[in-house]
VEXVO-668787 format. One record per residue (C-alpha): residue in three letters; x, y, z. Coordinates in pm, 1 decimal. Each point is the difference from the previous one (the first is absolute). Layout:
! VEXVO-668787
+------+----------+----------+----------+
| rest |        x |        y |        z |
+------+----------+----------+----------+
|  ALA |        X |        Y |        Z |
...
+------+----------+----------+----------+
! end
This chain:
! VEXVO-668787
+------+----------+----------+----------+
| rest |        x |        y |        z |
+------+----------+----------+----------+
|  UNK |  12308.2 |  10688.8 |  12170.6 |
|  UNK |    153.1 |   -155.8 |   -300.0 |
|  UNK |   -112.2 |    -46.2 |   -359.0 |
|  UNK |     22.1 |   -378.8 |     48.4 |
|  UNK |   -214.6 |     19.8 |    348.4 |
|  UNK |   -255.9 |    236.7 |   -196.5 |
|  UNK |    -24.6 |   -229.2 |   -330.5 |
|  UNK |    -69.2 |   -271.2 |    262.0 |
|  UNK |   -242.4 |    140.8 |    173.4 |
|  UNK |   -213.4 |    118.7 |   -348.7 |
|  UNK |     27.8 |   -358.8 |    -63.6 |
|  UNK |   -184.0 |    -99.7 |    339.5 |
|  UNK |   -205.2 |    241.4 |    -49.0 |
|  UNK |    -87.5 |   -158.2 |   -385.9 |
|  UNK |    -37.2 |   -315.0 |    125.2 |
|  UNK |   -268.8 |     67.9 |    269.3 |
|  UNK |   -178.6 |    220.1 |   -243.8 |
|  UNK |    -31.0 |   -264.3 |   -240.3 |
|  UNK |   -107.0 |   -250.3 |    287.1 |
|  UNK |   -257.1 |    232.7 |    137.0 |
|  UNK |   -150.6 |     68.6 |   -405.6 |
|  UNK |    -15.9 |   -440.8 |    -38.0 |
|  UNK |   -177.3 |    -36.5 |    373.1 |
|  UNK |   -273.6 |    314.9 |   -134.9 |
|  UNK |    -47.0 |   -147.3 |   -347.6 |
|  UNK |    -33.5 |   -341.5 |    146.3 |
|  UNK |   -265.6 |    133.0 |    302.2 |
|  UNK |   -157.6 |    220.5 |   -219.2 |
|  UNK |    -87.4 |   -287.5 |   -233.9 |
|  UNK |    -90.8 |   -208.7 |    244.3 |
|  UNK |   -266.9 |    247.3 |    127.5 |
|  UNK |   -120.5 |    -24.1 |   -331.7 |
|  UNK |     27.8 |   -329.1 |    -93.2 |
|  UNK |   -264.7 |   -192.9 |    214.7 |
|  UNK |    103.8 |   -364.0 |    -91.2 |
|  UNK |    390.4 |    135.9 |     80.2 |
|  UNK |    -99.0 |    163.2 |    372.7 |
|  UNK |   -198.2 |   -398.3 |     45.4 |
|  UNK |    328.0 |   -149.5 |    -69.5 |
|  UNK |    205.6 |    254.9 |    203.8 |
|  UNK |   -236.7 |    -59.5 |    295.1 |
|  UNK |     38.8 |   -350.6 |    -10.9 |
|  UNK |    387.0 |     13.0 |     42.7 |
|  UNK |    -10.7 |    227.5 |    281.1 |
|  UNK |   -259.7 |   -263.9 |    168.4 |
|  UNK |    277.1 |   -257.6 |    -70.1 |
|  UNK |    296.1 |    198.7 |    133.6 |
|  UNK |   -204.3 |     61.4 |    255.5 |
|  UNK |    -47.4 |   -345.8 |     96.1 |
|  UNK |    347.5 |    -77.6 |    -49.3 |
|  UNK |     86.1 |    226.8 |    315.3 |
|  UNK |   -288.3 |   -126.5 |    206.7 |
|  UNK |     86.7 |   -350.9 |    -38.2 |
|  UNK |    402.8 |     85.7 |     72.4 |
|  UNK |    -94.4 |    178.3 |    275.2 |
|  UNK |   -259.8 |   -221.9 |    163.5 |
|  UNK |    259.6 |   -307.7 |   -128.1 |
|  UNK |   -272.7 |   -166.1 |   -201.2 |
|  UNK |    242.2 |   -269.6 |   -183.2 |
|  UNK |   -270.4 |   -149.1 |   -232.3 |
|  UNK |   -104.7 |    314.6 |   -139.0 |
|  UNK |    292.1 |    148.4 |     -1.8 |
|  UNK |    146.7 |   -311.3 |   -176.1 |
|  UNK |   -273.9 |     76.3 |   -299.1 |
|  UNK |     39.3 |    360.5 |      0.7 |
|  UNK |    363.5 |    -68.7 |   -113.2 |
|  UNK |    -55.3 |   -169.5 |   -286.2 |
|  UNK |   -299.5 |    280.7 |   -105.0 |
|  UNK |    248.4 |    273.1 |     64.8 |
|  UNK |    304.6 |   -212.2 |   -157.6 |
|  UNK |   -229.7 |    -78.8 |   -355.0 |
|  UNK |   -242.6 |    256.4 |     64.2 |
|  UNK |    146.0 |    301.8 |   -237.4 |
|  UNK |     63.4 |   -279.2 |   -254.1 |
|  UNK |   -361.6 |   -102.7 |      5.0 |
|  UNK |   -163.9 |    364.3 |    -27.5 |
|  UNK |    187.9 |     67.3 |   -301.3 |
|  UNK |   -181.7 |   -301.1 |   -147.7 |
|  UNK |   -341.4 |     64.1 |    102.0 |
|  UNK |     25.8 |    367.7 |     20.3 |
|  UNK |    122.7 |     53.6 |   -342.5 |
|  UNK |   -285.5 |    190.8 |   -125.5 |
|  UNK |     26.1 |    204.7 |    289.2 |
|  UNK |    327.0 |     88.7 |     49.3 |
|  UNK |     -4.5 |     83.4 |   -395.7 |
|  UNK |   -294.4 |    257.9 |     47.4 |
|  UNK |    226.9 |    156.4 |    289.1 |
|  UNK |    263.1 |     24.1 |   -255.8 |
|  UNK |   -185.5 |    135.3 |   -273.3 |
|  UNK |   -167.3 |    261.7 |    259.0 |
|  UNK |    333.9 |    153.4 |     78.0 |
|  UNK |     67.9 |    -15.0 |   -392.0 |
|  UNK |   -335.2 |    182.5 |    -64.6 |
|  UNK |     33.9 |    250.7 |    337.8 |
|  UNK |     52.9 |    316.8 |   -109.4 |
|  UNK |    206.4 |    184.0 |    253.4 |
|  UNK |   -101.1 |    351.2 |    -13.1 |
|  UNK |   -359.9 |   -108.1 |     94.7 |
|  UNK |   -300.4 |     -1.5 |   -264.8 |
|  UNK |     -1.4 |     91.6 |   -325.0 |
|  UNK |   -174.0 |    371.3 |     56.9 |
|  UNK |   -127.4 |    160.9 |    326.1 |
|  UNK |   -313.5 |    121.7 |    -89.4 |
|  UNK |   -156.9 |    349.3 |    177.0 |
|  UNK |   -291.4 |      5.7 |    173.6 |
|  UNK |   -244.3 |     86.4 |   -292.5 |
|  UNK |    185.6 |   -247.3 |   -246.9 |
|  UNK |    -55.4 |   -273.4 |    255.1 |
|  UNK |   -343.7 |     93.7 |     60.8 |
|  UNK |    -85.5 |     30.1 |   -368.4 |
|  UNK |    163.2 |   -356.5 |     11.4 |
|  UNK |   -221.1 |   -111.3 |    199.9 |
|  UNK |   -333.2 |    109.0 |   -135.7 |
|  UNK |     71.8 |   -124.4 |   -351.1 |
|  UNK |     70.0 |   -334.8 |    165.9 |
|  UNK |   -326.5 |     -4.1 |    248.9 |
|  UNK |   -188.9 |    155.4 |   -355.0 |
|  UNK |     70.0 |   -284.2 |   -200.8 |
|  UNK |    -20.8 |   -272.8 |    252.6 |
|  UNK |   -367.0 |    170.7 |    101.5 |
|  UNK |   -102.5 |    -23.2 |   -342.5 |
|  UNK |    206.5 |   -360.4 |    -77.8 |
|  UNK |   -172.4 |   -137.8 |    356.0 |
|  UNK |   -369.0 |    135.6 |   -125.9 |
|  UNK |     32.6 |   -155.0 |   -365.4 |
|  UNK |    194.8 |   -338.4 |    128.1 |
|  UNK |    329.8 |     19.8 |   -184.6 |
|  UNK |    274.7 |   -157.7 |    144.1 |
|  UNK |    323.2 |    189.9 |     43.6 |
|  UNK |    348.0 |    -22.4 |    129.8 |
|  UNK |    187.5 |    337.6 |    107.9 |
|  UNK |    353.2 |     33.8 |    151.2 |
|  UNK |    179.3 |    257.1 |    121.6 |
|  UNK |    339.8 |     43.1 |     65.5 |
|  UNK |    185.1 |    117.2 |    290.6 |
|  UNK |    401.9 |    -93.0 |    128.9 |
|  UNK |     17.7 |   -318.0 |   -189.5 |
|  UNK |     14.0 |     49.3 |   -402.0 |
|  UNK |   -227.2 |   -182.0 |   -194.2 |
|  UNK |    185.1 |     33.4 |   -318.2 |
|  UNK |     44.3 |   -354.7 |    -91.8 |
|  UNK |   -370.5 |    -18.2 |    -29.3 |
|  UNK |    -24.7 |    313.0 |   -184.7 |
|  UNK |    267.5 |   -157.5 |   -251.9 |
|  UNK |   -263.7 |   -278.9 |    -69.7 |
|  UNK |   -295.7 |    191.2 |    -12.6 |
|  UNK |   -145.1 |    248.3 |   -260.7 |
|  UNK |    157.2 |    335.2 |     26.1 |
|  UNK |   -233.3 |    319.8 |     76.7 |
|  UNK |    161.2 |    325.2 |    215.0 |
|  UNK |   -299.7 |    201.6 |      3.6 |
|  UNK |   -170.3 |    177.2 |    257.4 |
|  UNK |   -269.0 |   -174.9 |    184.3 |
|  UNK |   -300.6 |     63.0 |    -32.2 |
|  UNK |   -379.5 |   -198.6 |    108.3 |
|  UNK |    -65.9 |      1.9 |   -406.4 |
|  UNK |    302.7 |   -188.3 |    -68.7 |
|  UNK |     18.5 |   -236.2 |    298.1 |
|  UNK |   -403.7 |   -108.5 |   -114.8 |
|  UNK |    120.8 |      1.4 |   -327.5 |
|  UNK |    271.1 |   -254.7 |     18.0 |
|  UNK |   -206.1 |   -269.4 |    243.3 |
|  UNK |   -271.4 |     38.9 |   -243.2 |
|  UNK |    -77.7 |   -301.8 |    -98.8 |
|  UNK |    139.8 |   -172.9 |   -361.4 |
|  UNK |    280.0 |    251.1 |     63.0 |
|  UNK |    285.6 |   -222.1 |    -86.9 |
|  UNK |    170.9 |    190.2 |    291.3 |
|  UNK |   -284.0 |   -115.6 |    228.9 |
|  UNK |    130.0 |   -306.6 |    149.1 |
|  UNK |    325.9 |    157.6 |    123.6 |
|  UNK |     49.8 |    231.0 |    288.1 |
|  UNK |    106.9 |    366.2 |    -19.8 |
|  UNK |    328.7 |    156.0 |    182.3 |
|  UNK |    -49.8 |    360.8 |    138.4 |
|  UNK |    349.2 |    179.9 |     32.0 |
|  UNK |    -45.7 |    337.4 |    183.4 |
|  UNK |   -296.1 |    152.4 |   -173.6 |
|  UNK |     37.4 |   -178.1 |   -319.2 |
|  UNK |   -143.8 |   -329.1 |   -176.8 |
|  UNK |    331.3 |   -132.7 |    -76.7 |
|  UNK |   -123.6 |   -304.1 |   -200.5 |
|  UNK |   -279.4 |   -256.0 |      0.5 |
|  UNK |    -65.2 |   -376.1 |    -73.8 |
|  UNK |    309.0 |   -104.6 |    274.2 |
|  UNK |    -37.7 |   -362.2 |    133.7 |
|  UNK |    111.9 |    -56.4 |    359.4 |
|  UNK |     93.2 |   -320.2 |    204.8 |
|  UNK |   -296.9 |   -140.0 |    170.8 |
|  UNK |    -24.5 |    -84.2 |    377.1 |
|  UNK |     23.7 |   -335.4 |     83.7 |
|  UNK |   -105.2 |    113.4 |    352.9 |
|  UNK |   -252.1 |   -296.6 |    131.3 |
|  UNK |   -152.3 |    243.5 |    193.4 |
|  UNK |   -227.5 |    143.4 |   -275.5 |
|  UNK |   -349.3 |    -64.4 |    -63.6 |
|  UNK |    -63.0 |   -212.1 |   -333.5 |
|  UNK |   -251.5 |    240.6 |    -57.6 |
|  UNK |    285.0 |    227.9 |   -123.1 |
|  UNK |     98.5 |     -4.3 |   -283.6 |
|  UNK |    345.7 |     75.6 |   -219.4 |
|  UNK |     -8.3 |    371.7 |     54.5 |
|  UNK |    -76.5 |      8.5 |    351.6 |
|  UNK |    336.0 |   -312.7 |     30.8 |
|  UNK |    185.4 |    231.7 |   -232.0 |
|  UNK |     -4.9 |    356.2 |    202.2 |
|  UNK |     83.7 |   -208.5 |    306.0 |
|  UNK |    260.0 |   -173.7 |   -200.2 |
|  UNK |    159.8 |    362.0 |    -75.7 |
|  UNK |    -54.5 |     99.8 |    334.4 |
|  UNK |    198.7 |   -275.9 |    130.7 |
|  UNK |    275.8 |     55.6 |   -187.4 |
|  UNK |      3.8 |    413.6 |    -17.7 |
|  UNK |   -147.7 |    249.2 |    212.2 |
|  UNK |   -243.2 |    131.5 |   -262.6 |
|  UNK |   -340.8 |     92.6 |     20.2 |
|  UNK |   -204.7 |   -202.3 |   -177.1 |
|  UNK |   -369.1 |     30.7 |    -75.5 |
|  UNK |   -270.7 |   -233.6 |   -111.6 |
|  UNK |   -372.6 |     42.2 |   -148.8 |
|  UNK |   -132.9 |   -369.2 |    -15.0 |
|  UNK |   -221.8 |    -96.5 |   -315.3 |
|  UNK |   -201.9 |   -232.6 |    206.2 |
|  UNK |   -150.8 |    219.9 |    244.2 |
|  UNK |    147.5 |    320.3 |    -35.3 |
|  UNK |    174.6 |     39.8 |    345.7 |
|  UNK |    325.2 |    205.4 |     88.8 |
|  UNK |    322.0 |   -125.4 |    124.5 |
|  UNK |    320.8 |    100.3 |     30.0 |
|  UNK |    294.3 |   -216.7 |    102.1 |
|  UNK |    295.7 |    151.7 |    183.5 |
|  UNK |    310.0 |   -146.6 |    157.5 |
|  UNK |   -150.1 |   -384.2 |    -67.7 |
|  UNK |   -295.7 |     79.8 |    186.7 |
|  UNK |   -356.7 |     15.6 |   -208.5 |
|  UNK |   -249.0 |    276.6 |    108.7 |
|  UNK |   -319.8 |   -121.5 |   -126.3 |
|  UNK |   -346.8 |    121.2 |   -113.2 |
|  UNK |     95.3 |    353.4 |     98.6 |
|  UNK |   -192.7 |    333.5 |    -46.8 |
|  UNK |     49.4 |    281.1 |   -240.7 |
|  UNK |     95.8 |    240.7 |    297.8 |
|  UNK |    205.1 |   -249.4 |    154.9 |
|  UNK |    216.1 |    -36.7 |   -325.4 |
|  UNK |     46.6 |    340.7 |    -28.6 |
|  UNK |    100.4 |     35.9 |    361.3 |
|  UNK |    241.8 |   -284.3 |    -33.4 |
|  UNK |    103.2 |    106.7 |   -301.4 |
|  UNK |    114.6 |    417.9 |    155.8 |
|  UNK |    145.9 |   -153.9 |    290.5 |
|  UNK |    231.3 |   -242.7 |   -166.8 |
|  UNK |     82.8 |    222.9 |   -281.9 |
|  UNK |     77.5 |    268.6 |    274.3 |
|  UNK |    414.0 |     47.8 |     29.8 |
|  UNK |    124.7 |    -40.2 |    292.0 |
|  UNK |    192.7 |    294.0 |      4.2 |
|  UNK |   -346.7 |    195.6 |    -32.4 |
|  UNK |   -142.4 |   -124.6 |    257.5 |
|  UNK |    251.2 |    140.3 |    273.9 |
|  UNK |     27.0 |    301.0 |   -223.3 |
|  UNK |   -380.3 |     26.2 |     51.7 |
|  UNK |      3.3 |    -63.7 |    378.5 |
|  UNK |    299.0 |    233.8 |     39.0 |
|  UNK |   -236.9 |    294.2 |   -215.2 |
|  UNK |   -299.4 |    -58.2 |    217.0 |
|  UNK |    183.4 |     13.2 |    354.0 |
|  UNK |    189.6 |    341.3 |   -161.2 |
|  UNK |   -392.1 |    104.3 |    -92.6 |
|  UNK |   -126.1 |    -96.9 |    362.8 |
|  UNK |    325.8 |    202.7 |    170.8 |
|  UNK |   -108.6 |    277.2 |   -244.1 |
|  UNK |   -374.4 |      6.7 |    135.3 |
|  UNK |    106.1 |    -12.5 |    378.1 |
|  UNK |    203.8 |    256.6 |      2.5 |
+------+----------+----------+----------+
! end
């Protein structure tokens, strides 16, 4: 083998590389994105059509389905702007070694109860708050607009920011790892026609977050006190303490730890038999 035939092989091998990291940016954030995957659905139904009709020679349709295809791409990028921006701006805000700190098991269960704490006490007093925590997808550009804290959380300082004529009480809190990274962030709103009128900004603005991220975010409502928390653009409402916390441990839960887990307790149940 040659040094020409080996420099051109590295350079096949570079190019699918960099094809295969586009195609898992671009299906990761459409797993993430919910109004992206709608939109990515609805072309497959098209191009799915498109063969149907060719192969069961269906002229009219098939006539139409030309033109869609033909001025189709054209026409997304008009009414999809907002969209295909967010995709953009989720790659730019991806961090690619995964989130920003892997907590243990007893940091993310002392994670946890501080959270359920202060939204027991928040739900029993009726103060409104707005929680998020990150995961893969940065939320610095929020943080950047927000009021800087980096301390560790705490129940005390959670009730004490949502208490009310706390300037910071409006905003939402971000949660990086097992820190309160800052408070008072604003986040886009859902304009998801889905949701109840009864909700109000906070509840539109952790599934706004969630629609465009795939944070965690956590809401006490003022009105009545109930628990939500809004994941992956859907909206888990009126939820218990317990089932907070048990949402909360089994998303925060790595992956990784998981198998490592199941791998420990098969090694544990081969230790027993024998």
């Amino acid at each position: 083998m040659t040094v020409d035939s080996v420099i051109i092989l590295i350079k096949k091998l570079i190019d699918v590389l960099l094809v295969w990291l586009v195609l898992y940016y671009i299906l990761k954030s459409l797993r993430k994105n919910v109004k992206m995957a709608l939109l990515f659905k609805g072309i497959l139904f098209v191009v799915a059509l498109k063969i149907i009709s060719d192969l069961l020679e269906l002229v009219t349709i098939g006539y139409i389905l030309d033109y869609v295809i033909m001025w189709g791409p054209l026409a997304l990028i008009i009414i999809f702007q907002p969209e295909i921006r967010n995709v953009l701006e989720q790659l730019g805000r991806s961090q690619l070694l995964g989130r920003h700190k892997v907590l243990t098991v007893d940091e993310r269960e002392k994670v946890v109860y501080e959270i359920v704490q202060s939204m027991d006490y928040l739900k029993k007093t009726r103060i409104g708050a707005l929680m998020v925590i990150e995961r893969d997808n940065s939320l610095n550009d929020y943080i950047e607009k927000s009021k800087k804290i980096y301390a560790d959380i705490s129940s005390d300082l959670l009730i004490s920011i949502f208490f009310p004529n706390n300037p910071l009480h409006d905003g939402g809190v971000i949660i990086q790892g097992d820190k309160i990274t800052s408070a008072g962030a604003v986040f886009p709103t859902s304009d998801n026609l889905k949701i109840s009128k009864r909700l109000g900004t906070r509840h539109r603005a952790a599934l706004g977050i969630s629609e465009e991220t795939d944070c965690i975010a956590l809401v006490v409502s003022e009105e009545t006190g109930r628990l939500s928390i809004a994941m992956g653009g859907e909206l888990h409402y009126n939820l218990t303490l317990d089932e907070v916390k048990l949402m909360l441990l089994e998303e925060l839960t790595p992956k990784k730890s998981i198998l490592v887990e199941d791998e420990e307790e098969k090694d544990d149940e081969t230790t027993e038999s024998n």
